[in-house]
SEDOBA-380179 format. One record per residue (C-alpha): residue in three letters; x, y, z. Coordinates in nm, 2 decimals. Example, Ala and Ser with C-alpha at 12.3 -4.5 7.8 and 13.67 -1.06 7.14 Angstrom:
Ala | 1.23 | -0.45 | 0.78
Ser | 1.37 | -0.11 | 0.71
//
This chain:
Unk | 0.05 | -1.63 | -1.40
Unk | 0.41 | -1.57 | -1.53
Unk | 0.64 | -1.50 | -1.22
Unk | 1.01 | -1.36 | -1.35
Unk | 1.28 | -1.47 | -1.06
Unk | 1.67 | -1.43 | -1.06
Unk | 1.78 | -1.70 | -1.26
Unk | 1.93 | -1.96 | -1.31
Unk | 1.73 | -2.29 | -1.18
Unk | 1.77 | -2.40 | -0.85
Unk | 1.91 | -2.04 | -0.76
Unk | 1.76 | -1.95 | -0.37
Unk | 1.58 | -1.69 | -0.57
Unk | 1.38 | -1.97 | -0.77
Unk | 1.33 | -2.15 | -0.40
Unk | 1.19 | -1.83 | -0.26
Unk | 0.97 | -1.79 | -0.63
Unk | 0.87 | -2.15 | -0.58
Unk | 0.73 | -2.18 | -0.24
Unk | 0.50 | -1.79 | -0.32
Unk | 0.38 | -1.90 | -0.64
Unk | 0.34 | -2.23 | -0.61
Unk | 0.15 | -2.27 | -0.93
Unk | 0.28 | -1.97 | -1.16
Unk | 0.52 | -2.04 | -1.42
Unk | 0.84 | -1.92 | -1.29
Unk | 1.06 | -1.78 | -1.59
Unk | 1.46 | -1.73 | -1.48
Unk | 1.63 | -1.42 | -1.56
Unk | 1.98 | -1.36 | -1.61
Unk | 1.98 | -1.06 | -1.39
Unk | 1.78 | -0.82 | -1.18
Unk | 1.76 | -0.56 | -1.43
Unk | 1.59 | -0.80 | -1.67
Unk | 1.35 | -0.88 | -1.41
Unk | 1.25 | -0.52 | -1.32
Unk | 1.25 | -0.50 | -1.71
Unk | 1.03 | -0.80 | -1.78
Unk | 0.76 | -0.62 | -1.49
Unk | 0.80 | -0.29 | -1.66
Unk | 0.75 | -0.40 | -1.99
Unk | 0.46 | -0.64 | -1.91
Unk | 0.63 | -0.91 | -2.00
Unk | 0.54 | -1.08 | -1.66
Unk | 0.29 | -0.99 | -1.38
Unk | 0.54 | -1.04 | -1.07
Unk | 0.89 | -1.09 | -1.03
Unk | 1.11 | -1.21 | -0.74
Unk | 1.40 | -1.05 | -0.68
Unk | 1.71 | -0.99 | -0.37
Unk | 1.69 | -0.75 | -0.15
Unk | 1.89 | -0.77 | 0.12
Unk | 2.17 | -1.08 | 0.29
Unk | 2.21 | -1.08 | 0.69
Unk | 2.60 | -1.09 | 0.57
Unk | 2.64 | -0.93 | 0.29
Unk | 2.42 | -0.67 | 0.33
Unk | 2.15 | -0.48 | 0.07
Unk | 2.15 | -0.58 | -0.27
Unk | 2.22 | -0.20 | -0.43
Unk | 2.16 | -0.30 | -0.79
Unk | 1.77 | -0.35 | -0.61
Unk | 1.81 | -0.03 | -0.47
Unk | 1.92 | 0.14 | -0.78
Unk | 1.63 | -0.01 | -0.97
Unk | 1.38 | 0.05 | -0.76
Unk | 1.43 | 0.45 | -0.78
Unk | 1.47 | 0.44 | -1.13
Unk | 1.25 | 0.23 | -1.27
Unk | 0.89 | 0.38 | -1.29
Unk | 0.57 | 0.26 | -1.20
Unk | 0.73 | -0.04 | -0.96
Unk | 0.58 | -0.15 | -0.69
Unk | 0.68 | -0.38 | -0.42
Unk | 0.36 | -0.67 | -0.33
Unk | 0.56 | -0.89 | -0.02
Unk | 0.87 | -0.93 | 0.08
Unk | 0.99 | -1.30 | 0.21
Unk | 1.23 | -1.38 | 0.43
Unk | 1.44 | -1.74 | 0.31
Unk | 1.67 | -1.91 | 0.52
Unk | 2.04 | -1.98 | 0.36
Unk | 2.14 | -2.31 | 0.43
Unk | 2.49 | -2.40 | 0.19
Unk | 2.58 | -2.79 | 0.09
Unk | 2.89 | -2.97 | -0.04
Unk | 2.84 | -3.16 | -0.33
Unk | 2.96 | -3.40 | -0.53
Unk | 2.90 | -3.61 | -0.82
Unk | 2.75 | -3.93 | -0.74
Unk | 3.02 | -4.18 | -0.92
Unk | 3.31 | -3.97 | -0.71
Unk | 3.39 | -4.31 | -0.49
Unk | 3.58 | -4.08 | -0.29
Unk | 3.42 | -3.78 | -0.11
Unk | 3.73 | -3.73 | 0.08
Unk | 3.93 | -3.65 | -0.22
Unk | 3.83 | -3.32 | -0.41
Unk | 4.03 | -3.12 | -0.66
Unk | 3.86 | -2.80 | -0.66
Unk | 3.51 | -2.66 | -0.47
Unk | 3.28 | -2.47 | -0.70
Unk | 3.07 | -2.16 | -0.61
Unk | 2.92 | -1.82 | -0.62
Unk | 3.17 | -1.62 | -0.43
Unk | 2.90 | -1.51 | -0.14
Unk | 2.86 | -1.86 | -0.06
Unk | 3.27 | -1.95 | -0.04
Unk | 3.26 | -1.65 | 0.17
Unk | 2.99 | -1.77 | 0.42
Unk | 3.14 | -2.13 | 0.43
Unk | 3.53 | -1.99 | 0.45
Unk | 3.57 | -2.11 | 0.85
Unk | 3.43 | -2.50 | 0.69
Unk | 3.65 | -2.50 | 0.41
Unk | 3.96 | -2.36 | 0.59
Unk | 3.92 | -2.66 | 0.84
Unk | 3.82 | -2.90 | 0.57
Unk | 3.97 | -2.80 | 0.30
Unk | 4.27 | -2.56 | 0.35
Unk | 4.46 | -2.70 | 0.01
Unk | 4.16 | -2.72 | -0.21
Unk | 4.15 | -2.48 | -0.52
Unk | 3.81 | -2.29 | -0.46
Unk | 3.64 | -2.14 | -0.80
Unk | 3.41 | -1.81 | -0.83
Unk | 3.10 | -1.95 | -1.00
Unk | 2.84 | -1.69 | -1.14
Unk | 2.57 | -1.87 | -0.92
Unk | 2.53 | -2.19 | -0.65
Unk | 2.35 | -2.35 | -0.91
Unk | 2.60 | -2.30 | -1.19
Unk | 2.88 | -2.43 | -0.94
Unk | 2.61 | -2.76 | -0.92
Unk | 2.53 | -2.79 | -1.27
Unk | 2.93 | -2.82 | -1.37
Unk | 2.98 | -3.08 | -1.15
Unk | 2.69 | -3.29 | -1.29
Unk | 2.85 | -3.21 | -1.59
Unk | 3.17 | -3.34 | -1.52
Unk | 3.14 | -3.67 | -1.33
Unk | 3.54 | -3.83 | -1.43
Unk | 3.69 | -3.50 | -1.20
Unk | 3.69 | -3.47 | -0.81
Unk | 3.49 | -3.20 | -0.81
Unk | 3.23 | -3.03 | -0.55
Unk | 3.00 | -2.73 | -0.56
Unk | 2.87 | -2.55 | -0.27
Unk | 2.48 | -2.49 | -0.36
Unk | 2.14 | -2.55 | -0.20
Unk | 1.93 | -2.87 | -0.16
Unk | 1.71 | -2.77 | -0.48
Unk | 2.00 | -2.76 | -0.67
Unk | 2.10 | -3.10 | -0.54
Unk | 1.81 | -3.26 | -0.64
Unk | 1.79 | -3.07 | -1.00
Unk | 2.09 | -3.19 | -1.10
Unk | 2.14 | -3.55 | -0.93
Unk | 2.44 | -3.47 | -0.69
Unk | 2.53 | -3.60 | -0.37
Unk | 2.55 | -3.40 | -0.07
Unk | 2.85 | -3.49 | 0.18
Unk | 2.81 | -3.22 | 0.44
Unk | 2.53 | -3.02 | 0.48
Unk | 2.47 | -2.68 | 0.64
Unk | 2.84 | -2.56 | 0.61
Unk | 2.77 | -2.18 | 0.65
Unk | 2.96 | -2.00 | 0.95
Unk | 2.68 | -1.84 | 1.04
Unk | 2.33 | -2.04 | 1.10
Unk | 2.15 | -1.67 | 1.13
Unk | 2.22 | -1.66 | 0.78
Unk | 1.90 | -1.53 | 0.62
Unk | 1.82 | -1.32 | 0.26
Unk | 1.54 | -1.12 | 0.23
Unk | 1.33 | -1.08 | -0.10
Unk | 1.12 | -0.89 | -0.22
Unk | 0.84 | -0.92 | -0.49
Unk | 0.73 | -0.67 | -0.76
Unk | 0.48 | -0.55 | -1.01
Unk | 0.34 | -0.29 | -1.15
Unk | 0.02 | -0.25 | -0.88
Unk | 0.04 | -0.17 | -0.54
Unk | -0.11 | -0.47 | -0.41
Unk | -0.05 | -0.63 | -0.09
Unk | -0.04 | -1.01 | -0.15
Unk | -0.18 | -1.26 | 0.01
Unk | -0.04 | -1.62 | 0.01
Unk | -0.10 | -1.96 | 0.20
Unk | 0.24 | -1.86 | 0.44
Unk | 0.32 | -1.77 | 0.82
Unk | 0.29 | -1.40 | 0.75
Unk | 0.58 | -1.16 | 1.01
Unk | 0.48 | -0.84 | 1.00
Unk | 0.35 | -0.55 | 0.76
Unk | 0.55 | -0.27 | 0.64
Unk | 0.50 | 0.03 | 0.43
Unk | 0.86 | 0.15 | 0.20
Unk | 0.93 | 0.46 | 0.02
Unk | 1.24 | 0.63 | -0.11
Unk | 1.28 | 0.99 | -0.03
Unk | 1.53 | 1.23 | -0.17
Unk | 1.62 | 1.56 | -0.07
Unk | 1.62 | 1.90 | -0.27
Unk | 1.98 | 1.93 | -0.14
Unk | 2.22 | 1.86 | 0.11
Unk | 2.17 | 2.08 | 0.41
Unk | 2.27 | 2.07 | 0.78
Unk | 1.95 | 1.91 | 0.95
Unk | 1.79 | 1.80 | 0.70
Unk | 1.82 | 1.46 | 0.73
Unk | 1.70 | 1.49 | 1.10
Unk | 1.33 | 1.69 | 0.95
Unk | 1.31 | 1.39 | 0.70
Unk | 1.28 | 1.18 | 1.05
Unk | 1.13 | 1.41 | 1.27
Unk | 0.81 | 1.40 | 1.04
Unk | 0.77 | 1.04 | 1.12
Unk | 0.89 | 1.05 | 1.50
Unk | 0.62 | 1.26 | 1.63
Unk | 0.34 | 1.06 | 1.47
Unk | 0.52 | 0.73 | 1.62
Unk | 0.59 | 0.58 | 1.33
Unk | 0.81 | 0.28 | 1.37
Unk | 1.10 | 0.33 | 1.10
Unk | 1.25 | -0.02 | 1.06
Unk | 1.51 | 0.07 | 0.82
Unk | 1.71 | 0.33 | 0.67
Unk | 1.98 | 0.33 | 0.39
Unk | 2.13 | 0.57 | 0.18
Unk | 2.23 | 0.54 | -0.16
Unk | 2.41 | 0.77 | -0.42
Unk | 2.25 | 0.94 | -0.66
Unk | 2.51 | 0.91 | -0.91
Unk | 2.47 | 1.24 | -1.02
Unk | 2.77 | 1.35 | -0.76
Unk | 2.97 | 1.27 | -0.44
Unk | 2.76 | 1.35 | -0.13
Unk | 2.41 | 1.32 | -0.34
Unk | 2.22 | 1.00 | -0.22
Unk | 1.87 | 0.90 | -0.19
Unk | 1.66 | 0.74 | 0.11
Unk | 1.50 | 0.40 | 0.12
Unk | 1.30 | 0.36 | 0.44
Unk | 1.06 | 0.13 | 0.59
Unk | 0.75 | 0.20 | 0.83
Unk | 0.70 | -0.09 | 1.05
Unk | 0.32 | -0.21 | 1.14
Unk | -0.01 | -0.20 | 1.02
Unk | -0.12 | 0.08 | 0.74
Unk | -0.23 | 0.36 | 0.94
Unk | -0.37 | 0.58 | 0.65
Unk | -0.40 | 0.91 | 0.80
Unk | -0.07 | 0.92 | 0.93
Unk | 0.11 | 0.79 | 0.66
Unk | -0.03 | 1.05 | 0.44
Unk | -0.04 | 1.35 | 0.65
Unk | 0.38 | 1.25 | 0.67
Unk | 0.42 | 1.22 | 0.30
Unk | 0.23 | 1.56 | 0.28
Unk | 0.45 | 1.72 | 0.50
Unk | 0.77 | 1.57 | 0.35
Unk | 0.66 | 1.70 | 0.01
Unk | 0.55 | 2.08 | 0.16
Unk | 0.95 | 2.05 | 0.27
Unk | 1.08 | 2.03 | -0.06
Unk | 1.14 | 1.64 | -0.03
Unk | 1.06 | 1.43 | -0.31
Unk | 0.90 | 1.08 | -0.20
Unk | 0.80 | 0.78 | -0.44
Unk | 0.62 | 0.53 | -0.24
Unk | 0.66 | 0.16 | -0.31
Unk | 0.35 | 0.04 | -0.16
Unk | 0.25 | -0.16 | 0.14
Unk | 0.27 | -0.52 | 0.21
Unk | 0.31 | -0.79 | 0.40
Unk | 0.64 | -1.03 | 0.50
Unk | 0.63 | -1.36 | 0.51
Unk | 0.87 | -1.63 | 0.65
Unk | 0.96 | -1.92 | 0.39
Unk | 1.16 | -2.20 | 0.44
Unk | 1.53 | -2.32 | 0.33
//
């Protein structure tokens, strides 16, 4: 099975990729377009991409992507622990001496309260990704360099890890998501959280209270909504979209009977399936 994953190697996307589809030949992508693409176009059965960072927040490119790409559906979601290493080349003699700390500017975020103590005079470098920030420092062993990456990216590229689990926060978690083109609820070998159903709803137009029917129809049948986030349209300032999540088992009749009633109000809804989350490990 060819699983497409937000490249490059060793990314936490890869990690997350690995540990689902354990035997699938994981092919990295050099962004999440190109993995919604590589779905859409057949050119894989699955791909694994980021949805959302207890940090940073939702991953709106995803979003975006996920309302305008057709005929995408969402299989699991998996939950990955982010734990963040320093680095260094194996021949630097001298860990205590670094010239300049490589990485993807989320994780120099999540590690600034480390590197301020640590580091306060070292020259820190945006990286496109953790593993990037790895692989040019295995690339350049005669510099005092360091990247700030993952333990995959350790091992894939030889380095030697000096501190580990520098992030500010340890409740530091990303959420992922995987998709194809069938709404399938997958079923792996992993500690499975909980079961949710998604769907993005827009309204016809922007009217007082109706946001508040949009919920309504799900309150009174006690539906658990876990999540909800708006995002623009793009087609004007005050026009966005809905992505919300039902909590819990599939409860068919319900579920339908609310989609039913959302549509009789005028309120277009794309559902992205059902399926199950699972906890991974970092």
């Amino acid at each position: 099975m060819k699983i497409a994953f937000l490249g490059p190697q060793a990314s936490f996307t890869q990690l997350t990729a690995s540990q689902l589809f354990p035997e699938g030949e994981l092919l990295p992508q050099s962004s999440i377009l190109d993995c919604f693409l590589a779905v859409k176009n057949n050119l894989v059965e699955k791909a694994v991409v980021p949805l959302e960072n207890s940090i940073e927040g939702t991953v709106s490119m995803t979003l975006d992507y996920l309302y305008n790409t057709e005929e995408i559906c969402i299989e699991a979601e998996a939950v990955l622990p982010i734990a963040h290493q320093l680095m260094i080349h194996p021949q630097n003699d001298n860990e205590d001496v670094i010239e300049k700390i490589y990485s993807h500017p989320q994780a120099l975020a999540q590690s600034f309260l480390f590197l301020n103590k640590n580091y306060k005079d070292v020259v820190l470098q945006d990286f496109a990704s953790t593993s990037a920030a790895a692989k040019k420092v295995a690339e350049t062993p005669d510099r005092k360099l360091a990247a700030i990456a993952n333990n995959f990216a350790a091992k894939l590229y030889g380095l030697k890890i000096i501190y580990t689990n520098i992030q500010d926060k340890e409740e530091n978690h990303t959420r992922f998501i995987v998709i194809s083109r069938t709404p399938d609820f997958l079923k792996v070998d992993l500690q499975k959280a909980t079961e949710k159903t998604s769907l993005l709803v827009t309204l016809p137009e922007d009217y007082a209270g109706g946001l508040h029917q949009v919920l309504s129809v799900f309150a009174w049948r006690k539906l658990n909504l876990s999540k909800i986030e708006s995002r623009t349209l793009k087609t004007g300032l005050g026009n966005y979209f809905f992505f919300i999540n039902i909590d819990g088992p599939y409860q068919e009749v319900l579920i339908k009977n609310s989609f039913e009633e959302l549509e009789s109000l005028g309120v277009q809804v794309k559902s992205l399936g059902h399926y199950p989350e699972y906890s991974l490990k970092g």
